[in-house]
C-alpha positions in Angstrom: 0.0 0.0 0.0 1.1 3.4 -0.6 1.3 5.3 2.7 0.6 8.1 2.0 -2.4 7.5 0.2 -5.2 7.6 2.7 -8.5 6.1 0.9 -10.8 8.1 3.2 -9.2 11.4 1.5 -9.3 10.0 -2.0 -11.1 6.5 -2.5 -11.2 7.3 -6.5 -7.3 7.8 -5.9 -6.8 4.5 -3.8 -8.8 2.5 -5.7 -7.2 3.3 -9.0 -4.0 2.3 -7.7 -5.6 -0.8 -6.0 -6.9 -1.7 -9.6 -3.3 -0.9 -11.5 -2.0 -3.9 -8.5 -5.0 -6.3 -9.3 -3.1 -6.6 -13.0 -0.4 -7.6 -11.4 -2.1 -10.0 -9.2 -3.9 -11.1 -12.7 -7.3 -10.8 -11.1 -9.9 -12.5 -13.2 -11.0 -9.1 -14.5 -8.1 -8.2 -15.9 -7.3 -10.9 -17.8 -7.3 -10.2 -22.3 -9.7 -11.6 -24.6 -8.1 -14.2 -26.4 -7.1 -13.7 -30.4 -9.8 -16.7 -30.9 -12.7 -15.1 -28.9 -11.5 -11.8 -31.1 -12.1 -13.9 -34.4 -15.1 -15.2 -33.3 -16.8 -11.6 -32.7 -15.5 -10.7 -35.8 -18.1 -13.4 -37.1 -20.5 -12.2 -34.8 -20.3 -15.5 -32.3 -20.0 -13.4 -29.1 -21.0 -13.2 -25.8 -19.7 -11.3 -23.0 -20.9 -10.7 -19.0 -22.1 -8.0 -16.8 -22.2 -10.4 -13.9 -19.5 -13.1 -13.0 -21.6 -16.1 -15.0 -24.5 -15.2 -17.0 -24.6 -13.9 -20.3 -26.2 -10.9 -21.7 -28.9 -11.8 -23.8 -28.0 -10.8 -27.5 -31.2 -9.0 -28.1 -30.2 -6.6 -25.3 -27.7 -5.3 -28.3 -28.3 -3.9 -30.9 -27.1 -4.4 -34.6 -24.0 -3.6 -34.5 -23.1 -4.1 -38.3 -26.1 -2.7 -39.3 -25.5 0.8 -38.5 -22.8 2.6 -36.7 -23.5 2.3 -32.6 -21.1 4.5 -30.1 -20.4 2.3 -27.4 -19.2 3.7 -24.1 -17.9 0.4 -21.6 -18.0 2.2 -18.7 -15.9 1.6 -15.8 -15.3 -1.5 -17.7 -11.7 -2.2 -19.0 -9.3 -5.1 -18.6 -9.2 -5.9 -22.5 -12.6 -8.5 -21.8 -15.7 -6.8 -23.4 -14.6 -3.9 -24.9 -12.5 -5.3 -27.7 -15.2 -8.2 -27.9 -17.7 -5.2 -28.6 -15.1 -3.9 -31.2 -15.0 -7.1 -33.3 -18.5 -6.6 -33.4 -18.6 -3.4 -35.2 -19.4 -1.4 -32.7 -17.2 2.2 -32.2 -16.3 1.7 -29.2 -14.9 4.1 -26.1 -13.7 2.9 -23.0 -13.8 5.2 -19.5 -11.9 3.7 -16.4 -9.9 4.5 -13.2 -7.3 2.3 -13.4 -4.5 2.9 -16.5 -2.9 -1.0 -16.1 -6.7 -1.9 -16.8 -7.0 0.2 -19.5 -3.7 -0.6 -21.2 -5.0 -4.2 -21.6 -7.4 -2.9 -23.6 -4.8 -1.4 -25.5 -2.9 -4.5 -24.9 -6.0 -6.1 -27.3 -6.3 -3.5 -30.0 -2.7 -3.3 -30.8 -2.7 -6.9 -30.9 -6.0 -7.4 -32.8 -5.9 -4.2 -35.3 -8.8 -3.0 -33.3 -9.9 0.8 -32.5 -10.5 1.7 -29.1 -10.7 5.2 -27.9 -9.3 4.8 -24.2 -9.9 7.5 -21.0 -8.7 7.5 -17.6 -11.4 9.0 -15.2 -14.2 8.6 -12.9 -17.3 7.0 -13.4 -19.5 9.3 -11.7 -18.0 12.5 -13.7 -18.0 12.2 -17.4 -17.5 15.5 -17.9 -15.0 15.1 -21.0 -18.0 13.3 -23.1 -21.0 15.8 -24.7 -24.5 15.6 -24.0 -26.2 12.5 -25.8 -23.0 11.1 -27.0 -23.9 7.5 -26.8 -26.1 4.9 -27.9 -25.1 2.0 -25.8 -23.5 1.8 -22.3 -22.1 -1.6 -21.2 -21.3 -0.9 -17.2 -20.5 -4.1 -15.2 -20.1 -4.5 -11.5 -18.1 -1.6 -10.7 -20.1 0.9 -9.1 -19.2 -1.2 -5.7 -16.0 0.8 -5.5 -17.5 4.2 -5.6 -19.2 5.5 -2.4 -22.1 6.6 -4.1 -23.8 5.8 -7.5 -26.7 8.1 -7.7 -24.0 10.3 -10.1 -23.1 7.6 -11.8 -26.8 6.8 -13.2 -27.2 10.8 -14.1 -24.0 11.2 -15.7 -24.6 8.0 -17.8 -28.4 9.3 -18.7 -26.8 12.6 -19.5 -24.0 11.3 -22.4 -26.7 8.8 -23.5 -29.3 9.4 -26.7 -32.8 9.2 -26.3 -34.2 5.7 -26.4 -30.2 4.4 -26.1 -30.0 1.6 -23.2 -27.7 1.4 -20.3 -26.6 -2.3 -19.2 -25.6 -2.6 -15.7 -24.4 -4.9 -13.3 -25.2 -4.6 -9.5 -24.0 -6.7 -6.9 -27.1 -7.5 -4.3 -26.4 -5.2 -0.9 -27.9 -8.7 0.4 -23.7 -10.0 -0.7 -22.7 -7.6 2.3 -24.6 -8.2 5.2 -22.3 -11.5 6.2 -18.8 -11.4 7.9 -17.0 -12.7 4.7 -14.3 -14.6 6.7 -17.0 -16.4 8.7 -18.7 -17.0 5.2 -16.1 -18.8 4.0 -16.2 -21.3 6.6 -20.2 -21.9 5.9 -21.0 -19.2 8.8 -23.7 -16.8 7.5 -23.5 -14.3 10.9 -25.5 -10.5 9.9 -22.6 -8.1 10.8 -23.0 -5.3 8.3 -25.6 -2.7 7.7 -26.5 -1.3 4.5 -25.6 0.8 3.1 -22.2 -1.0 3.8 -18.4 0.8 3.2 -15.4 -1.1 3.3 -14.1 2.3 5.5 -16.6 2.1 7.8 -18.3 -1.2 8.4 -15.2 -3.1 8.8 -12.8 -3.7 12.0 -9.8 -1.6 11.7 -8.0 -5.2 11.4 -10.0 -6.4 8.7 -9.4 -3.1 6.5 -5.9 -2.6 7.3 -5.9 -6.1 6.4 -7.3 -5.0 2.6 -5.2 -2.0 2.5 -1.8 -3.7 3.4 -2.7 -6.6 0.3 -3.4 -3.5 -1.7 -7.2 -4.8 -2.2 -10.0 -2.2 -3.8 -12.7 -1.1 -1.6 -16.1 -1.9 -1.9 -19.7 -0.2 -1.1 -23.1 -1.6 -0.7 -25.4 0.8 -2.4 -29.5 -0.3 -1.5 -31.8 -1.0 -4.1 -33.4 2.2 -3.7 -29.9 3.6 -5.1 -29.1 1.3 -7.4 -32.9 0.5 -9.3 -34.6 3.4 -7.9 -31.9 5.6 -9.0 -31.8 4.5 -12.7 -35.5 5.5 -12.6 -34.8 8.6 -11.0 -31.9 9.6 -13.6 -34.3 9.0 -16.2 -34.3 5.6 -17.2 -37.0 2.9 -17.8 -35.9 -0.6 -16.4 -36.8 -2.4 -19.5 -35.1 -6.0 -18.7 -33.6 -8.0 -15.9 -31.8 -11.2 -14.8 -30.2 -12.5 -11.4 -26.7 -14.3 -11.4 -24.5 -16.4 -9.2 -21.2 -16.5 -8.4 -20.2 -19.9 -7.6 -17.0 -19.0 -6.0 -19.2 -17.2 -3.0 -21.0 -19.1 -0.2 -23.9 -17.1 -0.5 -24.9 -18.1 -3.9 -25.8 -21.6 -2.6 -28.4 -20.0 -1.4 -29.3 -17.0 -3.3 -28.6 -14.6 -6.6 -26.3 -12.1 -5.5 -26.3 -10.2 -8.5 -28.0 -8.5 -11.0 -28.3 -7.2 -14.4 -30.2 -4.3 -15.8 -31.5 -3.2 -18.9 -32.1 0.4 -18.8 -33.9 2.6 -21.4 -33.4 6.5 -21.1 -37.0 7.9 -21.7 -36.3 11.4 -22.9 
């Protein structure tokens, strides 16, 4: 960990340098689409994931060879859907915090002869895009690691064309309510409240514990915040699936994450 970084100052700070180490780590997120997953987009046999398992139903896209579509993969590199999306046909652009993320995108398009347009920044300020820029955003599970997502949702409807759709993953607040070191040893014990904060809702042990492996922290948004505030930003939930993640406990039990489709109305 960098010492002199304190995350409760700057989370967007720590956690873009927590991201640049999960690289290193090769964290499943950051791993490259392969050069055959490449070809295979390039003949339209593609699939790619919001949530850990499931895949997005292809009608949620749309035609990407049949017209020009501006894709914006928000908070969303590691050189997995965004190049996928770019085989495809879509024209796509890629905002994230972390730049070792985003140079496995690059990583891909150098590789592959693909065109990616690639910027390091915040999801919640989007500030460098113009109004009604887009007509697709593809946003997996990664408003957990900003401490609120309510700006997130409105600056996504704001760069987003009328009638475009915005494709979220969320991960359940019900993931953390249990002690995840009791978890892992099959004991579901309610320690947290939501909405949770790694900075807050921890032990001091337990988070100097994530700080000293140099491990992202996470936040629990509700369901008010997370559905209710795609609605309130201007969208209309217009599809939905749960997923599992067999590497947690929990989802012997029960869907800890979801998917959105989200239509901006006006």
């Amino acid at each position: 960990m960098n010492r002199d970084l304190d995350p409760a100052d700057d989370i967007v700070a720590y956690n873009r340098v927590a991201w640049d180490s999960q690289v290193r780590k090769k964290n499943r997120w950051t791993i490259p689409a392969s050069s055959e997953e490449i070809q295979r987009a390039r003949n339209d046999d593609w699939r790619i994931v919001l949530t850990p398992e499931k895949f997005v139903p292809r009608e949620w896209f749309p035609d990407f060879r049949a017209s020009s579509i501006e894709v914006l993969c928000l908070a969303g590199s590691g050189g997995q859907q965004a190049p996928i999306l770019a085989a495809a046909g879509a024209s796509v652009t890629v905002l994230d915090n972390s730049p070792a993320q985003l140079a496995q995108d690059q990583l891909v398009a150098d590789r592959e002869g693909l065109a990616l347009k690639l910027t390091l920044g915040d999801m919640a300020d989007l500030s460098m895009f113009e109004n009604e820029s887009f007509d697709l955003i593809f946003h997996p599970c990664s408003n957990s690691y900003v401490p609120k997502v309510l700006p997130v949702w409105k600056e996504a409807a704001r760069v987003m064309k009328t009638g475009a759709n915005l494709l979220s993953g969320i991960v359940n607040p019900i993931h953390y309510l249990f002690d995840d070191q009791l978890m892992e040893n099959g004991e579901f014990k309610v320690c947290h409240k939501i909405p949770y904060s790694d900075l807050t809702s921890l032990s001091s042990q337990q988070r100097q514990g994530l700080l000293d492996d140099n491990e992202p922290l996470c936040f629990g948004h509700t369901l008010t915040d997370q559905l209710g505030g795609q609605v309130e930003a201007g969208f209309a939930i217009t599809g939905f699936f749960e997923d599992r993640w067999s590497e947690c406990p929990i989802s012997d039990y029960i869907s800890s994450f979801i998917a959105t489709k989200a239509t901006k109305l006006q």
